[in-house]
C-alpha positions as CSV (number, residue, x, y, z in Angstrom):
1,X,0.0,0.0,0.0
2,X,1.1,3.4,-0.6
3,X,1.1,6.4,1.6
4,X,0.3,9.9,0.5
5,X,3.3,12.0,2.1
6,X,1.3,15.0,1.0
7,X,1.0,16.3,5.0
8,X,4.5,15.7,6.2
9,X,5.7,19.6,7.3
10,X,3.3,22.4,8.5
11,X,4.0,25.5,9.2
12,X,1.7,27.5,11.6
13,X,0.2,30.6,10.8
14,X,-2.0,31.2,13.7
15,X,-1.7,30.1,17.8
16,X,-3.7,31.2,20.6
17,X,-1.4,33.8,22.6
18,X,-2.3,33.9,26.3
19,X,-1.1,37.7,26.5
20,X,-3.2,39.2,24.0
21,X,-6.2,36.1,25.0
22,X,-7.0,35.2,21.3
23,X,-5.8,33.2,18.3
24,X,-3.1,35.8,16.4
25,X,-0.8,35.5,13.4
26,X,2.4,34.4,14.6
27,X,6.2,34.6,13.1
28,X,8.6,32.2,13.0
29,X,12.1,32.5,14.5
30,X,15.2,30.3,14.1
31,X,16.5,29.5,17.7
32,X,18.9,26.8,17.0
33,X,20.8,25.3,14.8
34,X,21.5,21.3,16.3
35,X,22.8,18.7,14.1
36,X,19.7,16.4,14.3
37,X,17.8,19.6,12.6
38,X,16.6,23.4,13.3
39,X,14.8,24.9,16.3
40,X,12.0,27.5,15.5
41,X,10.5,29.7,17.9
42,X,6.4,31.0,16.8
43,X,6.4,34.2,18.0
44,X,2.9,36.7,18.6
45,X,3.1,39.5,16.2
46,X,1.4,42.3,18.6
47,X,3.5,41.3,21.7
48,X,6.5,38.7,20.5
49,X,5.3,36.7,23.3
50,X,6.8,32.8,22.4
51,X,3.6,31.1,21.5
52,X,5.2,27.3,20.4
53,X,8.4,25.7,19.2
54,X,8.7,23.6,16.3
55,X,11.9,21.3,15.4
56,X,12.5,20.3,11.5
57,X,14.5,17.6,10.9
58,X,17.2,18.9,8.0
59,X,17.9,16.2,5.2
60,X,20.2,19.1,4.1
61,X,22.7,21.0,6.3
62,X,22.2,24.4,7.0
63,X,25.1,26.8,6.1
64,X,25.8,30.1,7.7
65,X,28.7,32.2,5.9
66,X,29.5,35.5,7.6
């Protein structure tokens, strides 16, 4: 049988933010970068309060050049 990997990664657009009491659009901050993948931080957009974390698992390396 077959799976449909069509879902595998979301991204979240909106979270409930217990500052501002509602559901608000959110942005997403890099945190970390670990070597089993990247840390994001979803941040409020009225107050940056830190509403979730997310953690991707990289299949490709991520490269920083100063």
């Amino acid at each position: 049988m077959r799976q449909n990997h069509q879902y595998d990664d979301f991204d979240a657009t909106e979270l409930f933010c217990p500052r501002c009491r509602q559901a608000v659009p959110v942005r997403k901050h890099l945190l970390l970068v670990l070597p089993q993948g990247d840390k994001y931080d979803y941040r409020c957009v009225y107050c940056g309060f830190s509403v979730g974390e997310k953690q991707e698992s990289g299949s490709t390396p991520t490269i920083f050049v100063p």
